[in-house]
C-alpha positions in Angstrom: 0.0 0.0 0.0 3.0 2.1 1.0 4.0 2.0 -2.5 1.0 2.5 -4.5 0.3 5.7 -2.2 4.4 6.7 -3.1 3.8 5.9 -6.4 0.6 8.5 -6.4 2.6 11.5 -4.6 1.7 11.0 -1.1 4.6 11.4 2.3 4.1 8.0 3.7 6.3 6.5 6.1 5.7 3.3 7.3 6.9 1.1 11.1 6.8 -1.5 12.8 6.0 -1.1 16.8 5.3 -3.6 19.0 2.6 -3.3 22.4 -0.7 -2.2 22.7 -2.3 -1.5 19.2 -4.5 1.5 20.0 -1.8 3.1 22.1 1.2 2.9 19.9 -0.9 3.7 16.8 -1.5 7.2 18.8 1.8 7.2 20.1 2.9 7.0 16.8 1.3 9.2 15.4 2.0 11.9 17.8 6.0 10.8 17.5 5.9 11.7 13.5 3.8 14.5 13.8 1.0 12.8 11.6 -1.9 14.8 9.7 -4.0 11.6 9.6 -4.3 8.2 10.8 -6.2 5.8 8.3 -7.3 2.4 9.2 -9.2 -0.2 8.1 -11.3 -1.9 10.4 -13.4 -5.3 10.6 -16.5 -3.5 11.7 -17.4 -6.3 14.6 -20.6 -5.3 15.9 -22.5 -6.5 19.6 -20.6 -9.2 21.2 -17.5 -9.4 19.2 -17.3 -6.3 19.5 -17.7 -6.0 22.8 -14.9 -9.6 23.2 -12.4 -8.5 21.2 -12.9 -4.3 21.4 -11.9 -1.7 19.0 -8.7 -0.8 18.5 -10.4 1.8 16.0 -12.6 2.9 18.8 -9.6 3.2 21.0 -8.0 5.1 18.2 -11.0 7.5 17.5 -10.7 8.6 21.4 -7.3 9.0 21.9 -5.8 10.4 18.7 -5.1 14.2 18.5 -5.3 14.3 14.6 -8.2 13.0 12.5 -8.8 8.9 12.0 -10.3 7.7 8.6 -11.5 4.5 9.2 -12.7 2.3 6.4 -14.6 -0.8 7.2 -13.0 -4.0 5.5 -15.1 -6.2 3.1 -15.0 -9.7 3.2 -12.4 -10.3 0.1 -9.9 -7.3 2.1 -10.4 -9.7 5.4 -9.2 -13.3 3.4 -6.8 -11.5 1.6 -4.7 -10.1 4.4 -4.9 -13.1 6.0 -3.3 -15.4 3.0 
């Protein structure tokens, strides 16, 4: 994805951290002085939701700068997971 959006003309930067998702995703953020955080999200609803939680939910809270979030479809899901 980093080089598609590189390709296009976009500042994209890309890491690896390891702990807490929602926290170092802010974190991070904050660290590189980010304009935007985009995510993609599973879009678990009721009890999975309320199981696993939302690491885009944490996100959304927590995060000084605006979150795109963009719920996954079913053919993104299987084919991040292949």
């Amino acid at each position: 994805m980093a080089a598609r959006l590189l390709a296009d003309g976009f500042h994209v930067a890309t890491t690896v951290r390891t702990g807490e998702a929602a926290p170092e995703i802010v974190a991070g953020a904050r660290e590189c002085q980010a304009d935007l955080i985009g995510m993609m999200t599973h879009g678990r609803t009721g009890l999975g939701r309320l199981v696993f939680g939302s690491v885009a939910e944490a996100v959304l809270r927590h995060a000084a700068v605006p979150v795109f979030v963009v719920r996954a479809t079913e053919a993104q899901l299987a084919s991040s997971s292949a």
